[in-house]
C-alpha positions as CSV (number, residue, x, y, z in Angstrom):
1,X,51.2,-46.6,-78.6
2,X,47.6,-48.1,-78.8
3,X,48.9,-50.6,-75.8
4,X,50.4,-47.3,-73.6
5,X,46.9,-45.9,-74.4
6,X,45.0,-49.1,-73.2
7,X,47.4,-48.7,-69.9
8,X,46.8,-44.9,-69.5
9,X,42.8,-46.0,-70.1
10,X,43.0,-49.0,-67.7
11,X,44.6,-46.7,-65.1
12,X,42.4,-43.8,-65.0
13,X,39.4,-46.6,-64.0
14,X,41.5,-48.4,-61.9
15,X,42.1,-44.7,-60.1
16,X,38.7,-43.5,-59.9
17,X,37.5,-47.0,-58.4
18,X,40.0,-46.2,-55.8
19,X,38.8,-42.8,-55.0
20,X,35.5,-44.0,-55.2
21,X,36.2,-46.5,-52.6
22,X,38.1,-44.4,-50.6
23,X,35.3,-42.1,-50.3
24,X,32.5,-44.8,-49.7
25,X,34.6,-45.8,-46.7
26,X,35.5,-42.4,-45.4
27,X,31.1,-41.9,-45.2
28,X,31.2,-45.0,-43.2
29,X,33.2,-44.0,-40.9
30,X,32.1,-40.6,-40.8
31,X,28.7,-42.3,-39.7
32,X,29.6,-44.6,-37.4
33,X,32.0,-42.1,-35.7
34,X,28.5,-40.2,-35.6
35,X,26.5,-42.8,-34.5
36,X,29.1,-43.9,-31.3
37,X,29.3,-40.6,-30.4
38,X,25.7,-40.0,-30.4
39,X,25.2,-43.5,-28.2
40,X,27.8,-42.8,-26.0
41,X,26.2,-39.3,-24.9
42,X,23.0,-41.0,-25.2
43,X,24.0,-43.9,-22.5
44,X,25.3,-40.9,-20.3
45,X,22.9,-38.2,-19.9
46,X,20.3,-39.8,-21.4
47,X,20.0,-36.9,-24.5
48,X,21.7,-37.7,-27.5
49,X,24.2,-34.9,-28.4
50,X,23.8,-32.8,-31.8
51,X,26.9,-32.6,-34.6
52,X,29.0,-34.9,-32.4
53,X,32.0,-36.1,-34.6
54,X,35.4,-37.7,-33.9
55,X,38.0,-35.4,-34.3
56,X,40.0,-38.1,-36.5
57,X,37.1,-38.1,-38.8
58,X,36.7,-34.5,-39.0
59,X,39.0,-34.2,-41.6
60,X,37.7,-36.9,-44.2
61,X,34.3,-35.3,-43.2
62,X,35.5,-31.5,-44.5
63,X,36.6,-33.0,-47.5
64,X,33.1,-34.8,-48.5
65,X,30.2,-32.6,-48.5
66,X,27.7,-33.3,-46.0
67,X,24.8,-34.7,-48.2
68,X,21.0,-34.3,-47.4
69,X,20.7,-37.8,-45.8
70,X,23.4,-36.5,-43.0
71,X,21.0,-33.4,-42.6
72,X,18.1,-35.7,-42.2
73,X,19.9,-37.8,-39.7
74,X,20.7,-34.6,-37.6
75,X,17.2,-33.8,-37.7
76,X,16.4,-37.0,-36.7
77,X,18.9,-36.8,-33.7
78,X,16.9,-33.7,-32.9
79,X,13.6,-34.7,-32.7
80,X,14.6,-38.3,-30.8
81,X,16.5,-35.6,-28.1
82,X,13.2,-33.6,-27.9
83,X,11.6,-37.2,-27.4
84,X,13.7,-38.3,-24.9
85,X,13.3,-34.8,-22.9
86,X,10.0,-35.3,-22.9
87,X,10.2,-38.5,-21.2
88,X,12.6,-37.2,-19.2
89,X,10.1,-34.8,-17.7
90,X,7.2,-37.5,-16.8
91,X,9.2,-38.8,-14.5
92,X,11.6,-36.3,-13.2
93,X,9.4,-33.8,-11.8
94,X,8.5,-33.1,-8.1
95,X,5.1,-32.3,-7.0
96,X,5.0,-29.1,-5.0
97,X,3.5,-30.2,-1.8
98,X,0.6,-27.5,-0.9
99,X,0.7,-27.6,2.6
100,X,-2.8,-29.0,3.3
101,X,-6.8,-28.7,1.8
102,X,-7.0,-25.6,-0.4
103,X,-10.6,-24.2,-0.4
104,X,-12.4,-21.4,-1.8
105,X,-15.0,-19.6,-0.4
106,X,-17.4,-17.3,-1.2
107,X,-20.5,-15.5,0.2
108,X,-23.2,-13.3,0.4
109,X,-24.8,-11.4,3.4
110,X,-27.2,-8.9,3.3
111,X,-27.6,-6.2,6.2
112,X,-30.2,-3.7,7.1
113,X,-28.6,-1.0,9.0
114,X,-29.8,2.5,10.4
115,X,-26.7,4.6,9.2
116,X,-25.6,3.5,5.6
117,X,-22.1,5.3,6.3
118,X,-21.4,4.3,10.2
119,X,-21.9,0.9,8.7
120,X,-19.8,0.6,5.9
121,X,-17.0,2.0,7.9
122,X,-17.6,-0.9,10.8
123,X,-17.2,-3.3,8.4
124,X,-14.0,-1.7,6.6
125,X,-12.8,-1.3,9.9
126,X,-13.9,-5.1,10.6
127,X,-12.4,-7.1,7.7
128,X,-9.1,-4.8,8.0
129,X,-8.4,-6.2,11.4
130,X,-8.2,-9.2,10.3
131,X,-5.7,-8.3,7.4
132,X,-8.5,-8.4,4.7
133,X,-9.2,-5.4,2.1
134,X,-12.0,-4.0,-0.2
135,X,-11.7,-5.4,-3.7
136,X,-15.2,-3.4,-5.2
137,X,-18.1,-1.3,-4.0
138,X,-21.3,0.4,-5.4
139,X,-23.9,2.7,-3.9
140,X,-27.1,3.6,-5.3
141,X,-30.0,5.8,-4.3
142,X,-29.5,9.4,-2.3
143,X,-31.0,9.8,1.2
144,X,-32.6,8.0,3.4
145,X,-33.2,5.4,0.7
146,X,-29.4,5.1,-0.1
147,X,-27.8,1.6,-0.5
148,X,-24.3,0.1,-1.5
149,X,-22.9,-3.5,-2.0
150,X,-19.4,-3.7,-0.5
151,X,-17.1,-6.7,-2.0
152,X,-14.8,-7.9,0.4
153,X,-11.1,-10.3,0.4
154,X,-10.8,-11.8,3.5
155,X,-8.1,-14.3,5.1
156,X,-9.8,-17.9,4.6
157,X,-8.8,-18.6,7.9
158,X,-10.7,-15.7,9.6
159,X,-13.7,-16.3,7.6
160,X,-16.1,-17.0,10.5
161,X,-14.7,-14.3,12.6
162,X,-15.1,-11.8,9.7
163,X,-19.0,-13.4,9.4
164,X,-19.9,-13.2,13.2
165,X,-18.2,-9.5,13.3
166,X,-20.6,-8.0,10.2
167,X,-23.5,-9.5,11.7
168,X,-23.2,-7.1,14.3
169,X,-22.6,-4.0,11.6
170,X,-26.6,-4.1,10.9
171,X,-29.7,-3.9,12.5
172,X,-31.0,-7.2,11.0
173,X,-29.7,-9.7,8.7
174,X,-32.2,-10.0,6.2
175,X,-29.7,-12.8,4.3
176,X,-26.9,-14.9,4.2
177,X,-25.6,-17.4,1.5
178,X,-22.2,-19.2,1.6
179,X,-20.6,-21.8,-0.7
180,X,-17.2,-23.6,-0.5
181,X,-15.0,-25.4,-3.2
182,X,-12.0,-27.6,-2.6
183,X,-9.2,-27.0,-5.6
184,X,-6.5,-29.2,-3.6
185,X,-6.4,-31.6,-6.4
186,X,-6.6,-28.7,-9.3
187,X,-3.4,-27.2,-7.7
188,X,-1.3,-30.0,-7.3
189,X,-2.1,-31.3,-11.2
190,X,-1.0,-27.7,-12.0
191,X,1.8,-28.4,-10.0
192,X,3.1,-31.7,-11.3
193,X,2.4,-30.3,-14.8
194,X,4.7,-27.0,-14.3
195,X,6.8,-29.7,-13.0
196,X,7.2,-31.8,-15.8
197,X,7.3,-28.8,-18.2
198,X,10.5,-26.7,-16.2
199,X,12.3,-30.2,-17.1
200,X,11.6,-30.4,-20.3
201,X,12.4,-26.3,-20.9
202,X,15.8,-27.4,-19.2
203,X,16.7,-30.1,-21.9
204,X,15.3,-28.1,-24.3
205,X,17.8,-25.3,-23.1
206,X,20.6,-27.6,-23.0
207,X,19.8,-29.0,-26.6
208,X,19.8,-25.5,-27.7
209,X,23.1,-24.8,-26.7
210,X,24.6,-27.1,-28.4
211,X,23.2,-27.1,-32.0
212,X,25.3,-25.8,-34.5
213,X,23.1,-25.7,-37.4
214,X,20.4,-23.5,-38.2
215,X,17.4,-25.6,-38.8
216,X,18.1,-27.7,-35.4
217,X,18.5,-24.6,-33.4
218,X,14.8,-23.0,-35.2
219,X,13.0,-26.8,-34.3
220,X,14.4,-26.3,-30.6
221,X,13.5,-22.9,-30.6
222,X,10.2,-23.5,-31.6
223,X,9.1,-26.1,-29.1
224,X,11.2,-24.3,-26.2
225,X,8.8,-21.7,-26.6
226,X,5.6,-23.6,-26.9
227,X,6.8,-25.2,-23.3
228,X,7.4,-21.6,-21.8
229,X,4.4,-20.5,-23.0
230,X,2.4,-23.4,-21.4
231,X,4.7,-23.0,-17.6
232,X,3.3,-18.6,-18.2
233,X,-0.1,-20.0,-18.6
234,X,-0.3,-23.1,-15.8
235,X,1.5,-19.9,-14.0
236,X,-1.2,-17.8,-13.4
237,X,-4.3,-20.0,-13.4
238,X,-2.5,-22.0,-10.2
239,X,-1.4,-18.3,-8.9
240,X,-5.1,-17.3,-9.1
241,X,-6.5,-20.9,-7.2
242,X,-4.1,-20.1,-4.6
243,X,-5.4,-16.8,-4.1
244,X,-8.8,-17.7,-4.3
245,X,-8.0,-20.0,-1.8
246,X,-6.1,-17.7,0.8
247,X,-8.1,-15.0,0.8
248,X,-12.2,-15.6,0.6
249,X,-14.7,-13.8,-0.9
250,X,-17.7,-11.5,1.1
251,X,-20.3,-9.5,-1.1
252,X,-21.7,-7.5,1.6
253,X,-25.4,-5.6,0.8
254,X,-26.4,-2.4,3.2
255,X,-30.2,-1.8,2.7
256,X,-31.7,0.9,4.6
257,X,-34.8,0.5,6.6
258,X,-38.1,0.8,4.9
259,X,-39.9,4.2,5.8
260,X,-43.0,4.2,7.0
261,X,-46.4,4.2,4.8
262,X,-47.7,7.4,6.6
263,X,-44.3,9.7,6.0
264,X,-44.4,7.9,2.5
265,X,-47.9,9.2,1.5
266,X,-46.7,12.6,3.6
267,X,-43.8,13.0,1.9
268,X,-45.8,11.9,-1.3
269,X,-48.1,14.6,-1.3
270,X,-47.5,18.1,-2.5
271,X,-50.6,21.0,-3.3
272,X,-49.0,23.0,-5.2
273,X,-48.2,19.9,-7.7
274,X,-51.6,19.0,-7.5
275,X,-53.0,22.5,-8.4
276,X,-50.4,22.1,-11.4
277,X,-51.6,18.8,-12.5
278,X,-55.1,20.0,-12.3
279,X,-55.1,23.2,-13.8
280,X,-53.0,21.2,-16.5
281,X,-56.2,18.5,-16.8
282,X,-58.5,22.0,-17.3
283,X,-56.1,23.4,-20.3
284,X,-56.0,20.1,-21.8
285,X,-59.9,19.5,-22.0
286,X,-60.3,23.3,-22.9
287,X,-57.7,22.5,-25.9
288,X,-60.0,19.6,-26.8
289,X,-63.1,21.0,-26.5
290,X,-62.0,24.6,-28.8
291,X,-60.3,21.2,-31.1
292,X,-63.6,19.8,-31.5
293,X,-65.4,23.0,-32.4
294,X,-62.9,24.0,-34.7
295,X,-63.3,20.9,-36.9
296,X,-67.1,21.4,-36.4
297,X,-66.9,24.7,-37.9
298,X,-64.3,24.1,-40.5
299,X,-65.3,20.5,-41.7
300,X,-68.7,19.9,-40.1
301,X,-70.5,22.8,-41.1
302,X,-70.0,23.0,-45.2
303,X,-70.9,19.3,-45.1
304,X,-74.0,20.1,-42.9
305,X,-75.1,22.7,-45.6
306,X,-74.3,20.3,-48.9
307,X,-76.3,17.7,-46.9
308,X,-79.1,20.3,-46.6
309,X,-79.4,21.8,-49.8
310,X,-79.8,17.9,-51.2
311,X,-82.6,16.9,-49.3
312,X,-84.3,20.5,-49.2
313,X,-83.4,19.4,-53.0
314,X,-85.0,15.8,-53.0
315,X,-88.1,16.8,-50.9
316,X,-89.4,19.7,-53.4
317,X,-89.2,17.0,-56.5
318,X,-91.0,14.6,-54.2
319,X,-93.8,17.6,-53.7
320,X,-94.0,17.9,-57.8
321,X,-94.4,14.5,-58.8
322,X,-96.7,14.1,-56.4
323,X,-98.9,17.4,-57.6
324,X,-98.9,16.5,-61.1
325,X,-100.2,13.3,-60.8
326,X,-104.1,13.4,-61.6
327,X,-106.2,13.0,-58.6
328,X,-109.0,10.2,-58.1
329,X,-112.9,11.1,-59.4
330,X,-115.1,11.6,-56.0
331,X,-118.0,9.2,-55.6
332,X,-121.5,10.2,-55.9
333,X,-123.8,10.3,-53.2
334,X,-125.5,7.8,-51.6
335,X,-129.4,8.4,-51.3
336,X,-130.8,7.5,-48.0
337,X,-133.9,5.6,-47.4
């Protein structure tokens, strides 16, 4: 019996060193299955594929849970396929060709003109012709003296046209101020960048759709949207260079012409204000005056009579001491010769 139980004992470890071995090389297949398959997609597109394993090692793989260093090498094949998108993209994008120098332009000009209206409406008419538009306007003053600041778009390529045609809107230019900017270089590093960053959403894309496991697909997710982000931003700010550059902007000032100093001082002048202003000069000194002898009577005139009584007061005890004192003996006579 002891023997059988030495056999029974003996078996059991000889068994479990069997399973155990069987199971050490199952995980090394499983991860070289993993790691060929992974190469092999690697070698072919370039993008090492996610969850990739042999169907004949599926099986053995089902049976042996998946332990945390298989999770970290999945997230490892992860962030090496957002690497290699990435490098992907430096080189695989195509530089949008922009069709020549891009320039913005801007100016000022600044008009005196004898009709603020017929003017303004000469240069709408003007800078429509040539397929431009009003972007903003402001008018100040009422009258004669009324003036507005017109803010036009105009087709870069009509620019001079548009200048030479709104000369002729006023009287006199009393200014003009132009300044020009090339962005040719701005637009095309915007476009190499947008570029780069469409081929590295498109990896990104492709990586997402085939991860099976949820932390892969929320580390994809997460950088796809930082790149779609940056292509919404590099968007617009080439967008608005472009259109800076198509269409130019023209501030435009209408100034009136100055009136002359006699119809100023004409104008100016009005009696029946000055009668106002005067008569209100006369009631204001009246009010001061009746001011003044109001606190004269109120204040001034109990401090005159205190002051008084005191030195009426002071002057009669200077008179007594003065009488009481005994007065000097008179001399005797001299006796002439």
């Amino acid at each position: 019996m002891k023997s059988q139980g030495i056999r029974v004992g003996g078996g059991s470890r000889t068994g479990f060193r069997f399973a155990f071995g069987s199971l050490l090389v199952t995980g090394v297949i499983l991860l070289a299955g993993c790691s060929s398959a992974a190469s092999t997609h690697a070698g072919a597109a370039g993008v090492p594929e996610l969850g990739a394993v042999p169907a004949a090692t599926a099986a053995p793989a089902a049976m042996a849970a998946p332990s945390t260093a298989s999770r970290d090498s999945a997230f490892g094949s992860l962030q090496n396929a957002a690497d290699a998108s990435g490098s992907i993209a430096t080189g695989g994008g195509a530089v949008p060709d922009v069709g020549g120098p891009l320039i913005v332009r801007t100016g000022q000009l600044d008009l005196r003109v004898a009709d603020l209206d017929a003017a303004i409406s000469a240069a709408e008419r003007a800078v429509a012709a040539v397929g431009g538009y009003v972007a903003e306007s402001q008018r100040s003053g009422d009258g004669d003296q009324a003036s507005a600041s017109v803010v036009f778009r105009v087709p870069a390529a009509r620019w001079t046209d548009v200048l030479v045609a709104l000369r002729a809107v006023g009287t006199k230019v009393l200014g003009e101020q132009t300044s020009s900017q090339e962005v040719t270089a701005q637009v095309v590093d915007l476009g190499a960048r947008l570029a780069n960053l469409r081929v590295t959403e498109t990896a990104l894309q492709g990586i997402m759709d085939r991860a099976t496991k949820i932390p892969d697909v929320l580390a994809v997710q997460a950088q796809l949207t930082d790149v779609r982000g940056q292509i919404e931003e590099l968007t617009a700010e080439q967008q608005t260079l472009q259109n800076q550059a198509a269409l130019a902007t023209l501030t435009v000032t209408f100034a009136p012409p100055p009136a002359v100093a006699v119809t100023q001082v004409r104008e100016g002048w009005d009696p029946a204000s000055q009668i106002d202003q005067a008569t209100a000069t006369l009631v204001g000194l009246g009010q001061g005056l009746a001011g003044a002898g109001i606190w004269l009577l109120i204040v001034g005139l109990p401090i005159f009579v205190v002051v008084g009584v005191l030195g009426l007061i002071g002057f009669l005890v200077i008179r007594h001491v003065r009488g009481g004192s005994p007065r000097p003996a008179a001399l005797p006579p001299v006796a002439e010769a």
